[in-house]
C-alpha positions as CSV (number, residue, x, y, z in Angstrom):
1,X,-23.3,5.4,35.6
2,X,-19.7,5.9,34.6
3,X,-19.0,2.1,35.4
4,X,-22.1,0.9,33.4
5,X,-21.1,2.9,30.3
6,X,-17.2,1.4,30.9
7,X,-18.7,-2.0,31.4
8,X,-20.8,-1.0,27.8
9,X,-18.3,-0.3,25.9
10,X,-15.9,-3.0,26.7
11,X,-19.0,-5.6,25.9
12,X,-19.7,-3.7,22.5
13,X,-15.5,-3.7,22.0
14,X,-15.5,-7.6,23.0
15,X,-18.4,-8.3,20.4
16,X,-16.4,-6.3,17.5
17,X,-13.7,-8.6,18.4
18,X,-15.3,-11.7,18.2
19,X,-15.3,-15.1,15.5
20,X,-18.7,-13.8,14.7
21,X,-18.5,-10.7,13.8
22,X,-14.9,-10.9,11.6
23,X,-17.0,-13.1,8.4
24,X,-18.8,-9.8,8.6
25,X,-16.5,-6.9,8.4
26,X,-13.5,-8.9,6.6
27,X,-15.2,-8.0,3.0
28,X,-15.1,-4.2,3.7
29,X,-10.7,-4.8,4.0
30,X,-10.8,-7.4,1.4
31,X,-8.3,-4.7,-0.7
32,X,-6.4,-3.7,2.0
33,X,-3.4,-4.9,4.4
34,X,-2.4,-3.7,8.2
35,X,0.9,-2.6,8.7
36,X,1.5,-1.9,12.5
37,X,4.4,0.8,14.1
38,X,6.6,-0.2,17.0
39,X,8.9,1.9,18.9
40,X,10.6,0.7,22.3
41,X,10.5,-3.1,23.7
42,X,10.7,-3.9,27.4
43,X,13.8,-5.2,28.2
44,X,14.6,-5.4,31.8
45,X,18.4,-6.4,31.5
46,X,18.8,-3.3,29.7
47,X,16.0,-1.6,32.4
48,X,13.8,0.5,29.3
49,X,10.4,0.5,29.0
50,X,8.3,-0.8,25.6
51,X,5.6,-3.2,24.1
52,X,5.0,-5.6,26.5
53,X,6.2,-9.1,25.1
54,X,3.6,-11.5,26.6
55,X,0.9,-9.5,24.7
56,X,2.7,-9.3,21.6
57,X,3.1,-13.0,21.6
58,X,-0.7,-13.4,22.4
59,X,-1.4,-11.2,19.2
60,X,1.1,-13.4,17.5
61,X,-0.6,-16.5,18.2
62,X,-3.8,-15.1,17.4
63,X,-3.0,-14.1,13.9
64,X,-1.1,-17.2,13.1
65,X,-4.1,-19.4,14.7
66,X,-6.5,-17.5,12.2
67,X,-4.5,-17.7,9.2
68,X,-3.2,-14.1,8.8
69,X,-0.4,-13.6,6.4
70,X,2.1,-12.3,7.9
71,X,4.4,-10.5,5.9
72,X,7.5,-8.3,5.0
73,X,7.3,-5.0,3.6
74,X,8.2,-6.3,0.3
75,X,6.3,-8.7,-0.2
76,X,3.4,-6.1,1.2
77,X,4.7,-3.9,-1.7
78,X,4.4,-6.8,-4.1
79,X,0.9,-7.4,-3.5
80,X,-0.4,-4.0,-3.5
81,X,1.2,-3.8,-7.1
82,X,-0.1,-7.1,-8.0
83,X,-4.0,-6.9,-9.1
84,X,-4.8,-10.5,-7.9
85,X,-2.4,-11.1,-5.0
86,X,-4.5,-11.9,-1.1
87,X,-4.7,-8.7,0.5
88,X,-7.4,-9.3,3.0
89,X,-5.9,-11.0,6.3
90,X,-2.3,-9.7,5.5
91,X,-0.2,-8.1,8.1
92,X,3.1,-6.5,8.7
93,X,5.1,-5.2,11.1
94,X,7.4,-2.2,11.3
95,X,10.0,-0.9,14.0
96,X,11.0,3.1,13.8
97,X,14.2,3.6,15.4
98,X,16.5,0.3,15.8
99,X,17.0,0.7,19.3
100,X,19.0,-2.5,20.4
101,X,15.8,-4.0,22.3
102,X,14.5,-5.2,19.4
103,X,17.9,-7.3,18.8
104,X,18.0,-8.6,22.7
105,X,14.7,-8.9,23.6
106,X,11.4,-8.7,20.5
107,X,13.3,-10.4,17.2
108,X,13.7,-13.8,19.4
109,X,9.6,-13.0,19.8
110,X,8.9,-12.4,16.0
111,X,11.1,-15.3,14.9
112,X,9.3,-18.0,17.3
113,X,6.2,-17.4,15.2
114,X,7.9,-17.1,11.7
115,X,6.8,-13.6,11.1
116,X,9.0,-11.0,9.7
117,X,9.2,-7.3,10.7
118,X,11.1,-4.4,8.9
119,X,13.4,-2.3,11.7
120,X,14.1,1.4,10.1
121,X,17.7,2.6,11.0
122,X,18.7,5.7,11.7
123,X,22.3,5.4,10.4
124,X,24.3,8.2,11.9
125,X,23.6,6.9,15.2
126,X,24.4,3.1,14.4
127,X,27.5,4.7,13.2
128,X,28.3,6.5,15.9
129,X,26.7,4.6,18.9
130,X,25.7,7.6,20.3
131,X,22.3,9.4,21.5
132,X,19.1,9.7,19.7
133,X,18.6,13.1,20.3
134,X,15.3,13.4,21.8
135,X,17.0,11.0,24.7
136,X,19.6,13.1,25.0
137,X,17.4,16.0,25.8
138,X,15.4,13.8,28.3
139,X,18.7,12.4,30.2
140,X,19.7,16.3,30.4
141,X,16.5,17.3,31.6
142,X,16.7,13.9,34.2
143,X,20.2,15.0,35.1
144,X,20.2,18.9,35.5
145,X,22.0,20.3,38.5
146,X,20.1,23.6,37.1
147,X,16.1,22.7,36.5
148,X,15.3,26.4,35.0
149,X,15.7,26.9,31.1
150,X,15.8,29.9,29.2
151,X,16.1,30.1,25.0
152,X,15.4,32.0,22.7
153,X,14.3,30.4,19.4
154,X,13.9,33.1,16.4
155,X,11.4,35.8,17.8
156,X,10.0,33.5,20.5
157,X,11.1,33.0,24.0
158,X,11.3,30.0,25.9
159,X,11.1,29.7,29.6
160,X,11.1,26.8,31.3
161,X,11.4,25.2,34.9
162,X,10.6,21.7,36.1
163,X,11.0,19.6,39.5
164,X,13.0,16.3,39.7
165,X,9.7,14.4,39.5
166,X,8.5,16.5,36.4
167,X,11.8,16.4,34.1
168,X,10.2,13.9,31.8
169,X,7.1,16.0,31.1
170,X,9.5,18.9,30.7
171,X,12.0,16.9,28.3
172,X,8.8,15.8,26.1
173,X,7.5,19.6,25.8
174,X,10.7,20.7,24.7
175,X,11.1,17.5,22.2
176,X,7.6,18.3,20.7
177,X,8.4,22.5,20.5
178,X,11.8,21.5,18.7
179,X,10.2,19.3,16.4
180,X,8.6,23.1,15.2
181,X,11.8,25.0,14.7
182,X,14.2,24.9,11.6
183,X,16.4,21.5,11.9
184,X,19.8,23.7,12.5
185,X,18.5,25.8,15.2
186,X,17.3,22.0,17.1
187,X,20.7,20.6,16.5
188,X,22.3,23.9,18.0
189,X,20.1,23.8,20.6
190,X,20.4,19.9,21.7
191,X,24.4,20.8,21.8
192,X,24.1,23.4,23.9
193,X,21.4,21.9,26.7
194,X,23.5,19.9,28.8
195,X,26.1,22.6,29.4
196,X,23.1,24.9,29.8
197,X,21.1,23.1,32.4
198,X,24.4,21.8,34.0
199,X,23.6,18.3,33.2
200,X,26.5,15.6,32.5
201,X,25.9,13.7,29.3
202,X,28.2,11.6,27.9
203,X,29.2,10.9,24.4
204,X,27.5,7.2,24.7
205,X,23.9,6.5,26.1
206,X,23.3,4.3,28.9
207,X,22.2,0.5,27.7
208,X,18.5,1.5,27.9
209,X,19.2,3.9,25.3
210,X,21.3,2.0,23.4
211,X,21.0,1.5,19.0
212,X,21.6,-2.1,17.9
213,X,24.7,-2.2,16.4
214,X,25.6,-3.2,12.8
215,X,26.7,-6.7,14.0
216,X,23.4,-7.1,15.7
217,X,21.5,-5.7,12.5
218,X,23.5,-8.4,10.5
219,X,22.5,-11.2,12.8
220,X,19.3,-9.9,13.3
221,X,19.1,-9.8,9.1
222,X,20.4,-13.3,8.9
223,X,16.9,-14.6,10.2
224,X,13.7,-12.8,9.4
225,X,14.1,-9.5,9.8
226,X,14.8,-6.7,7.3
227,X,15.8,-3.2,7.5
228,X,14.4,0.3,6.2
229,X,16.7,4.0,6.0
230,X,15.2,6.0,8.6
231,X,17.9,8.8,7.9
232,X,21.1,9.6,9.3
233,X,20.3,12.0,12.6
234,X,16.5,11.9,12.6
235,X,15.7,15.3,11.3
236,X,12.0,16.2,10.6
237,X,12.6,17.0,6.9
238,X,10.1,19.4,6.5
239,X,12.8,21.5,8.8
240,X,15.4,20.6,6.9
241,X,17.6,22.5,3.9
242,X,16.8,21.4,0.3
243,X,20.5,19.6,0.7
244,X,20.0,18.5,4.6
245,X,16.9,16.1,3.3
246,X,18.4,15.1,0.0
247,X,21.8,14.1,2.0
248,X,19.6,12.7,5.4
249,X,17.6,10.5,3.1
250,X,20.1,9.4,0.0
251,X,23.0,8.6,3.1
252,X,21.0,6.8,5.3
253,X,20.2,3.8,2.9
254,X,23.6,3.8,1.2
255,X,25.3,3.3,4.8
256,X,22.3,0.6,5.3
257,X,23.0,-0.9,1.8
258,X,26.5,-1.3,2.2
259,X,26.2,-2.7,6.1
260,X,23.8,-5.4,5.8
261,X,22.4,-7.5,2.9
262,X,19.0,-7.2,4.7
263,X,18.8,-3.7,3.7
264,X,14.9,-2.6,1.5
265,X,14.2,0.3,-0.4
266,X,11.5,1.2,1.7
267,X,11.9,4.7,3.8
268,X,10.5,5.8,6.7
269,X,9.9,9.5,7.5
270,X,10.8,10.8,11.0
271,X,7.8,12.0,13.1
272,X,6.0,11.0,9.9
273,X,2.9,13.3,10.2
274,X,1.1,15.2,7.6
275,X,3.3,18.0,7.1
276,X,6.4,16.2,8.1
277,X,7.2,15.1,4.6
278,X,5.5,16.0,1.1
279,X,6.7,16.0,-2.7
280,X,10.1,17.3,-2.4
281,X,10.6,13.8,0.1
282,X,8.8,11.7,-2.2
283,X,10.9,13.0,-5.4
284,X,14.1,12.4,-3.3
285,X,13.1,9.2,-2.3
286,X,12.3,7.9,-6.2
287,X,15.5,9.5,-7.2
288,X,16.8,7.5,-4.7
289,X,15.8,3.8,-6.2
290,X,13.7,3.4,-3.4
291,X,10.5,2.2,-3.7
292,X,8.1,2.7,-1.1
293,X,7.9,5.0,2.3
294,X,5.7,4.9,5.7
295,X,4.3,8.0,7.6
296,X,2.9,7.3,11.1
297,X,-0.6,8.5,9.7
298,X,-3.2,5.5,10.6
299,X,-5.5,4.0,8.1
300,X,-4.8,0.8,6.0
301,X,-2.3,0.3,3.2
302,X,-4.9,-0.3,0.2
303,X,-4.8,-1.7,-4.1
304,X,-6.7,1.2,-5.0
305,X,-4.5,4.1,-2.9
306,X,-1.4,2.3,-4.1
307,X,-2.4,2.5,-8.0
308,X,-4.7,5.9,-7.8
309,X,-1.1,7.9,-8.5
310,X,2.3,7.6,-8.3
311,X,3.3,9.6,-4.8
312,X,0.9,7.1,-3.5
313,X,3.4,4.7,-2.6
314,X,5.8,7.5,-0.8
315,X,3.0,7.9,2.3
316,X,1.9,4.4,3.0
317,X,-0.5,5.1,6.3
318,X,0.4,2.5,9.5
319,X,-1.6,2.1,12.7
320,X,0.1,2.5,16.4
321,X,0.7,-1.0,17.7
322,X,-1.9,-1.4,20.4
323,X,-1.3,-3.8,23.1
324,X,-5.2,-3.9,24.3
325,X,-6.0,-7.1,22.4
326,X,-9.7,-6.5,21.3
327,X,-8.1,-2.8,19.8
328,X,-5.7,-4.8,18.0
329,X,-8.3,-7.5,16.4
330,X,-10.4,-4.8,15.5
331,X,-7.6,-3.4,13.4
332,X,-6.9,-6.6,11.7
333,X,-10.3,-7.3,11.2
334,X,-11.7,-5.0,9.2
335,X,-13.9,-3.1,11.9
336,X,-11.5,0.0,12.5
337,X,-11.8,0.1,8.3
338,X,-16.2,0.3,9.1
339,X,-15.5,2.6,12.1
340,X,-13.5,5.1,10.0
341,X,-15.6,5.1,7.2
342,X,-18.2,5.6,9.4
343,X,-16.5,8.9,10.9
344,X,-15.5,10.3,7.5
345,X,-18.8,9.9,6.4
346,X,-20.6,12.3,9.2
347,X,-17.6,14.7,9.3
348,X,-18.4,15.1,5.1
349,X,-22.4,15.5,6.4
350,X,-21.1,18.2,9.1
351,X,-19.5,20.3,6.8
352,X,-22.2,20.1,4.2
């Protein structure tokens, strides 16, 4: 039975998909564009996991086949402004992070099929070619001659131990509980964990942790690729001091400005959920000059959300890149948009 209902699904997933169905469900996104988030490429020389490359270029050459408009984040911005421009069939694509395996191993993919995609930098770590800090706490954890943890944050305590095989699931718990805590108690505490789980962390990552440089964000910018301020030390603002955001934010994109011609006013929020970011972000972000900002909440970047009001612009929504192809058409092809009207619609009748 579970089988049947597997083999079900995928069939009803495969028919969503298909030619026939997309004249269908393409009016109900006719106002609306896809923007999708990437992290992490695979890149064996540099032995890190990511996106797998062979199904990127299979979505690639599907949207390019079917006359997508594949676009920067610009020229996004410029249509949603713009009461006539195409929005249905329009895609972009955005990268959090700048880790250098977009440089080496996915820009070579994007530019093969003409499409741009908008890299968000964090600065301070381009800068300084050192960790981003949620590696740093998973190499510690990976590394630890002592695998038991104790801390104390504000009236809580934290106890933690882990085996060799379970140091990643312990590194991402901590990640996610430090993502909770005021931003100067998670910088105290990322600078004290290697010393206090005896762990030997160097000033510079290993290659599979490694930012792209600014030569290789000027190269990269040469050709089709753009890049966003994604702040200087990747703080969740919401933690952050009144100055801490205002400097994180207002930094990051002059150091991008003044490295690379390729720079946008377009900001991305770290973590980039809900209550990650809110009107204090969006008023430093106009202050700013700059002119549009991504969360990582899904749904589709629409004309009517874009000109309802003016914070509108500061919380674009962006879907998780999926690599399972018939998830991905669905997304570009107006179904997801049927599907989540569909849910919002008997979540409004279950409250009623």
């Amino acid at each position: 039975a579970a089988m049947s209902r597997s083999t079900a699904k995928q069939l009803v997933a495969s028919v969503l998909a298909s030619n026939f169905v997309a004249p269908l469900t393409l009016p109900f996104a006719r106002d609306s564009a896809t923007i999708f988030m990437m992290h992490r490429f695979a890149d064996p020389d540099r032995g890190n996991w990511g996106h797998d490359l062979t199904a990127l270029r299979r979505h690639l050459e599907h949207l390019r086949r079917n006359r997508y408009d594949l676009v920067s984040l610009t020229e996004l911005r410029d249509r949603l402004a713009s009461p006539v421009a195409r929005l249905a069939k329009t895609v972009a694509f955005t990268i959090d992070d700048g880790y250098a395996d977009y440089a080496t191993a996915a820009a070579p993919v994007f530019e093969a099929f003409d499409c741009p995609a908008t890299v968000f930098v964090v600065t301070g770590v381009v800068d300084d070619g050192g960790w981003y800090w949620w590696d740093r706490v998973r190499v510690a954890f990976e590394r630890a001659a002592q695998r038991a943890l104790s801390l104390e944050l504000g009236p809580t305590a934290l106890r933690m131990t882990w085996s060799a095989a379970d140091s990643l699931s312990a590194a991402r718990s901590l990640v996610e509980t430090l993502k909770d805590v005021p931003d100067a108690e998670r910088r105290r505490i990322v600078n004290a964990l290697p010393e206090l789980v005896h762990a030997d962390v160097g000033e510079r990552p290993p290659a599979a942790y490694a930012s792209m440089t600014w030569d290789e964000i000027r190269r990269c910018g040469a050709r089709l690729t753009t890049f966003g301020p994604h702040t200087v030390t990747h703080p969740i603002l919401a933690r952050t001091t009144d100055d801490v955001a205002r400097f994180e934010m207002t930094e990051s994109w002059r150091r991008l400005s003044a490295e690379t011609n390729a720079a946008v006013p377009v900001f991305c929020y770290p973590n980039g959920e809900a209550d990650d970011a809110g009107s204090r972000e969006f008023s430093i972000a106009r202050d700013a000059g700059l002119e549009m900002a991504v969360t990582t909440r899904p749904g589709y970047a629409t004309r009517a959300s874009w000109a309802a009001h003016a914070d509108a612009r500061y919380s674009m929504p962006r879907f998780p890149y999926p690599e399972d192809t018939l998830q991905f058409i669905q997304m570009i092809n107006g179904v997801e948009r049927v599907k989540m009207a569909i849910r919002s619609s008997l979540r409004s009748r279950g409250s009623a």
